[in-house]
C-alpha positions as CSV (number, residue, x, y, z in Angstrom):
1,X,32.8,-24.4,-12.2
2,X,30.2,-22.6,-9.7
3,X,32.8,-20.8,-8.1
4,X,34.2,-19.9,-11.1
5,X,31.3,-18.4,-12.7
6,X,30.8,-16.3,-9.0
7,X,34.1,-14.8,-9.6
8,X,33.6,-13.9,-12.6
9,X,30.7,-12.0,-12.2
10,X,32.2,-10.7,-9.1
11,X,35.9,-9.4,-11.1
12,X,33.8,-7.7,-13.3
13,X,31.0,-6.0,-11.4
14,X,31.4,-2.4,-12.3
15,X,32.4,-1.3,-8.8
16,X,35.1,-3.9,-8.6
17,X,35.8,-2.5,-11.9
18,X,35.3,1.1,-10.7
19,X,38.2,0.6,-7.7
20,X,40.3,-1.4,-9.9
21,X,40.7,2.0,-12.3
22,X,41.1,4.3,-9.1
23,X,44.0,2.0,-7.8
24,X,45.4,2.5,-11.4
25,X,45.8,5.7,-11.1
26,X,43.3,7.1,-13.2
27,X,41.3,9.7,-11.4
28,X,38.2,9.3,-9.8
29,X,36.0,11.4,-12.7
30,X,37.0,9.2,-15.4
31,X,36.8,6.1,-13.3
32,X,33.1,7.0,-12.7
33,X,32.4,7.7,-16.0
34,X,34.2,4.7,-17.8
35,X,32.4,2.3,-15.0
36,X,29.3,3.7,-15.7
37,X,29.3,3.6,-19.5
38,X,30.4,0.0,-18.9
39,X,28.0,-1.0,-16.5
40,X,25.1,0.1,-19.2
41,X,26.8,-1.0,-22.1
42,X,28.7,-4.4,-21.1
43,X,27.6,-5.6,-18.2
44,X,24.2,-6.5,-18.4
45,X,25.6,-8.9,-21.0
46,X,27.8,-10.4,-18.7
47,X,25.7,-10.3,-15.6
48,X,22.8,-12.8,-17.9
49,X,25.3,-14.9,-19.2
50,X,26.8,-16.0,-15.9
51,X,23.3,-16.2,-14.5
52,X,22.3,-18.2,-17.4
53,X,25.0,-20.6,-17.0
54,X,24.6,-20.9,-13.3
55,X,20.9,-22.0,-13.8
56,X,22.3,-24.6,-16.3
57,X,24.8,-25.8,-14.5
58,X,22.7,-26.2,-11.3
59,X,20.2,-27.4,-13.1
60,X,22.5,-30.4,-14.9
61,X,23.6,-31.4,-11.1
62,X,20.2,-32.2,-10.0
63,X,19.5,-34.2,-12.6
């Protein structure tokens, strides 16, 4: 489950989303800007909840 919460928040790091947009073909402006906008909008959402649930998680296996 650990690794799977690390690759989650690794697929959708907004560079990782950034080059996934550029290898789509969509040009390197708009990548920029759609990454950003989604790295202030969406992220930090995603970034605390995988964080959260790593603490938990790590957490439940000690005890």
């Amino acid at each position: 489950m650990e690794r799977f919460l690390l690759g989650i928040q690794h697929f959708f790091n907004p560079l990782h989303v950034y080059c996934r947009l550029v290898e789509s073909g969509i040009n390197r402006r708009t990548s920029i800007r759609l990454s950003s906008y989604y790295e202030i909008i969406i992220f930090p959402w995603l970034a605390r909840l995988t964080v959260n649930s790593l603490s938990l998680l790590r957490h439940a296996k000690k005890t």
